[in-house]
C-alpha positions as CSV (number, residue, x, y, z in Angstrom):
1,X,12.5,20.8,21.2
2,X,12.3,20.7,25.2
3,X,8.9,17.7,26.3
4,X,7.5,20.6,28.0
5,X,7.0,22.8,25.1
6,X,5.2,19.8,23.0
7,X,1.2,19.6,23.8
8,X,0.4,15.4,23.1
9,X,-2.4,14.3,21.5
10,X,-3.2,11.9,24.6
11,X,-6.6,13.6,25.0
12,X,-7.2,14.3,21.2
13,X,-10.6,14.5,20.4
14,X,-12.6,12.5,17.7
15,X,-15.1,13.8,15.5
16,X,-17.0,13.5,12.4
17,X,-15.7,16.5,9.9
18,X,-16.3,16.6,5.9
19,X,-15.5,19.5,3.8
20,X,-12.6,21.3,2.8
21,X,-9.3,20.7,4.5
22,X,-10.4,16.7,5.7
23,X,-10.4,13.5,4.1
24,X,-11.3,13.7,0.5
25,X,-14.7,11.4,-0.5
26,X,-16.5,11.3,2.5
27,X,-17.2,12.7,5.9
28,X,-14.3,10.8,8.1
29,X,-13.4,10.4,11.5
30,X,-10.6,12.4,12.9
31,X,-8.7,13.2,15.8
32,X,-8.1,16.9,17.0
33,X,-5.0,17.5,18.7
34,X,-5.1,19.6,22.1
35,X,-4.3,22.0,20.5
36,X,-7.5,22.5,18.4
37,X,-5.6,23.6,15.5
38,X,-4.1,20.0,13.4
39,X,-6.0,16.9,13.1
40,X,-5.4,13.3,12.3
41,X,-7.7,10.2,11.2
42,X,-8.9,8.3,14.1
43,X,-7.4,5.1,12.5
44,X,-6.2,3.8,9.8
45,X,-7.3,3.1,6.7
46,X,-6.6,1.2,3.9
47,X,-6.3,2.7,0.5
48,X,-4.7,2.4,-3.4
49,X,-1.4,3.7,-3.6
50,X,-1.5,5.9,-7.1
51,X,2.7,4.4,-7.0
52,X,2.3,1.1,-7.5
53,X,-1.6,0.5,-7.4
54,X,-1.5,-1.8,-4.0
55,X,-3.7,-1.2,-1.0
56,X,-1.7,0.1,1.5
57,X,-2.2,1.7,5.0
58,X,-3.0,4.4,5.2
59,X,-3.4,8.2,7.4
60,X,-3.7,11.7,6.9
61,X,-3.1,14.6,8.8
62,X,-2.6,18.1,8.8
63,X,-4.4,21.2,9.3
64,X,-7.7,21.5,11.2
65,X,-10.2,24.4,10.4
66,X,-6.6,26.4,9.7
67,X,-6.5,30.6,9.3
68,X,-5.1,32.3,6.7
69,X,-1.3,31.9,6.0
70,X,-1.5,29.0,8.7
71,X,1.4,26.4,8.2
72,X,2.6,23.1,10.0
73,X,5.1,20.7,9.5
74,X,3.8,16.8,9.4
75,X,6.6,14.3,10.5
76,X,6.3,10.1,10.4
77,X,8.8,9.0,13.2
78,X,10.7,11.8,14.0
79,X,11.4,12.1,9.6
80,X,10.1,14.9,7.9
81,X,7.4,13.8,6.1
82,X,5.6,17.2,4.5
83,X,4.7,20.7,4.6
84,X,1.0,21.1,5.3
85,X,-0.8,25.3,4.7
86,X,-4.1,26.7,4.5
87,X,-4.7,26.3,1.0
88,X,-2.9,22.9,0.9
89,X,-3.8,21.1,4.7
90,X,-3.8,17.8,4.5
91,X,-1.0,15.0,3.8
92,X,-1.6,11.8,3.0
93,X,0.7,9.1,5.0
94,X,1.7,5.8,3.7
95,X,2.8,3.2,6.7
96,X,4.2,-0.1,7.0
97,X,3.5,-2.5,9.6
98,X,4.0,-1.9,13.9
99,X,3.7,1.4,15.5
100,X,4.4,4.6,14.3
101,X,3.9,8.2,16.0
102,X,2.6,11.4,13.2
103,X,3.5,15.0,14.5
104,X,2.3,18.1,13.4
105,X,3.8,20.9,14.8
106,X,2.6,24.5,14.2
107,X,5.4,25.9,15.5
108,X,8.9,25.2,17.6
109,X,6.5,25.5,21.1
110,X,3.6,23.8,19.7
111,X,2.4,20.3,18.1
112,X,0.1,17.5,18.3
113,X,1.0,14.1,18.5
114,X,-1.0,10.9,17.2
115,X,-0.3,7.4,17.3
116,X,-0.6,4.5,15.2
117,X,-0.5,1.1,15.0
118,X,-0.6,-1.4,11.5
119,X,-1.5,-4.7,12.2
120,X,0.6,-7.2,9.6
121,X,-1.6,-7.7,6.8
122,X,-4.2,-5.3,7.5
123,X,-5.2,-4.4,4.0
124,X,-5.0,-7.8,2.4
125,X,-7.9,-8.0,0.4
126,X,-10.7,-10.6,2.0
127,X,-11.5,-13.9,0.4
128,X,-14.9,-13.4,-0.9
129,X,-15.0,-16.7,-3.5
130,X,-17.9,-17.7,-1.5
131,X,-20.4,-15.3,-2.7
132,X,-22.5,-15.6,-5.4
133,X,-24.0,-13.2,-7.6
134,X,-28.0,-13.4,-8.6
135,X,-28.9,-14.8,-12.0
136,X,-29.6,-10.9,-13.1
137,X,-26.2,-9.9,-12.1
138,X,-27.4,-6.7,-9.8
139,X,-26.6,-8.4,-6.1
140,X,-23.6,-10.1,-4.8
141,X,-24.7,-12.5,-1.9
142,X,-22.6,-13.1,1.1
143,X,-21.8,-16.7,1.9
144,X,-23.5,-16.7,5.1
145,X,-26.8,-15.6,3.5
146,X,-26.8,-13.0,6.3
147,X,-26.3,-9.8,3.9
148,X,-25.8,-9.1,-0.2
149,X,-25.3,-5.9,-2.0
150,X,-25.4,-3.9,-5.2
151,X,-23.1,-4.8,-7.7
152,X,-22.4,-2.0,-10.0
153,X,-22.1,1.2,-7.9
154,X,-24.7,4.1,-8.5
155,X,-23.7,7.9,-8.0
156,X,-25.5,10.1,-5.6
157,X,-24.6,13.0,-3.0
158,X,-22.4,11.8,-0.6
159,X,-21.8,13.2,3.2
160,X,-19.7,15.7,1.8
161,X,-22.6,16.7,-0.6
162,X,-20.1,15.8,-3.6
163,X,-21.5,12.9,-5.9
164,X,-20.0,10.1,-5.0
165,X,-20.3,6.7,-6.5
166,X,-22.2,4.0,-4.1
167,X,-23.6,0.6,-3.5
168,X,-26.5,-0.9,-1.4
169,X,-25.9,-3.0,1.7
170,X,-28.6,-5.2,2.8
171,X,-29.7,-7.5,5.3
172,X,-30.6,-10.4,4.5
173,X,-33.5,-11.6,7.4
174,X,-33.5,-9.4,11.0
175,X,-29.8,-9.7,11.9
176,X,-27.6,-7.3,13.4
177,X,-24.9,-6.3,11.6
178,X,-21.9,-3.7,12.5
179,X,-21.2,-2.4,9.1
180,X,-17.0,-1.0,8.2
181,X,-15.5,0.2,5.4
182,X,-12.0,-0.2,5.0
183,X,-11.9,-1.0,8.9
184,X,-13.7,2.3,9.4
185,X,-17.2,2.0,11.5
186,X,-20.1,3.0,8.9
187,X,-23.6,1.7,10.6
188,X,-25.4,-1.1,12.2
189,X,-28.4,-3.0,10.3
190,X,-31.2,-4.2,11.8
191,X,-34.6,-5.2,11.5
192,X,-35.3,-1.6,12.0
193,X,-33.0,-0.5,9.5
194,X,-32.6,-3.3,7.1
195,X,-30.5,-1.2,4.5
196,X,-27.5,1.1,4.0
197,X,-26.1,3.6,1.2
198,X,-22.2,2.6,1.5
199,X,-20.4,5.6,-0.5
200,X,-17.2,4.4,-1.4
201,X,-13.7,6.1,-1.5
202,X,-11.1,6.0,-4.3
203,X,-9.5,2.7,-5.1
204,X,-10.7,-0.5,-3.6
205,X,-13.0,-0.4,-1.0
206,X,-13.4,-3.4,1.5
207,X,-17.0,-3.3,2.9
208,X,-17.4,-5.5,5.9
209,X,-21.0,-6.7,7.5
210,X,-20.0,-8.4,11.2
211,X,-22.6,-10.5,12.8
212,X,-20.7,-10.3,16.3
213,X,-18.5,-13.3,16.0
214,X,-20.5,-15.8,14.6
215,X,-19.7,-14.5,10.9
216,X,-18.3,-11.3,8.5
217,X,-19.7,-11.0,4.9
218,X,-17.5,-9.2,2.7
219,X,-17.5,-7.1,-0.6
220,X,-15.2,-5.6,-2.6
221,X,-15.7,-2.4,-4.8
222,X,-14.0,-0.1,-6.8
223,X,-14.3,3.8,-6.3
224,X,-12.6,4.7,-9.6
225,X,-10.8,8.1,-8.4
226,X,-13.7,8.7,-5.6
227,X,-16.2,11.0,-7.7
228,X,-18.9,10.3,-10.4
229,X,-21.4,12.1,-12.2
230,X,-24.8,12.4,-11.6
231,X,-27.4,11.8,-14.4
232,X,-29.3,15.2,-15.9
């Protein structure tokens, strides 16, 4: 394949997409390739490997918005890594730490190419031994006092408008706080908005509550297989 007949995803474009053929659980951010036609997360994540049960790093990519009888062919550093179609568009990519480069090429003229890099350790689960839980059990406290949230997760329409199992984040007294999950921007709380729904993926989730760098509260959940049901 000749560098002028590949289009790279240098200028990909990032949006917020939910629905079939993206990220299952929740609306995600993505990069689209120049092309228009593949798509890749806009970073990575971290999430349970079903071999092995460890939180890993973690992408997808595939297939954006694809026609009928559309195909591509994913590869993770110049490997083949899957086939991705219309009814089946998306491939989840496992990756190990340092920089790696996804491409999904539609065709021998055509593909998009995204970049990645895993920071060593990235999805080591956070030392939360600091917080406490209230005497009811409900809400786990951060050790700063800055934030707390629900324990046990509720169940509610996500982004995606599938029920989806979730927790409340709070703020604990008029800070701001840049809110993540699993190193994915969610929200800011504020004053003005004291409170957040957090909807929470399959597997471990790692919610983080950044008060610039004076502190980061942390919680970890569970999001069983990413789907729950909701009460009659």
């Amino acid at each position: 394949m000749k560098h002028k007949d590949i289009l790279l995803a240098g200028v990909a474009t990032i949006i917020v997409a939910a629905g079939s053929g993206f990220p299952a659980g929740a609306a995600a951010a993505v990069q689209v390739g120049p092309s228009g036609r593949t798509f890749a997360s806009s970073g990575v994540q971290c999430s349970t490997d079903p071999i092995g049960g460890l939180r890993r790093p973690m992408i997808e990519a595939g297939l954006f918005k694809p026609k009928r009888n559309a195909t591509a062919v994913v590869s993770l550093d110049g490997a083949f890594h899957a086939d991705v179609t219309a009814s089946a568009p998306v491939t989840h990519i496992w990756l190990a730490d340092g920089d790696h480069t996804v491409v999904v090429s539609l065709n021998r003229r055509v593909a998009d190419t995204y970049g990645f890099t895993v920071a060593s350790g990235l999805c080591n689960l956070p030392d939360t031994s600091g917080n406490w839980i209230s005497a009811d059990g409900t809400l786990e406290h951060a050790a700063s006092g800055k934030s707390y949230a629900t324990v046990t997760p509720g169940c509610a329409r996500g982004p995606t408008g599938q029920p989806q199992p979730f927790v409340n984040l709070f703020d604990n007294g008029g800070f701001v706080l840049n809110v993540s999950v699993n190193e994915v921007p969610l929200t800011q709380l504020s004053p003005s908005r004291p409170q957040t729904p957090v909807f929470l993926g399959a597997g471990l989730n790692v919610i983080s509550a950044a008060n610039g760098s004076l502190s980061t509260d942390f919680y970890v959940r569970d999001g069983g297989d990413g789907r729950c049901a909701l009460a009659p």
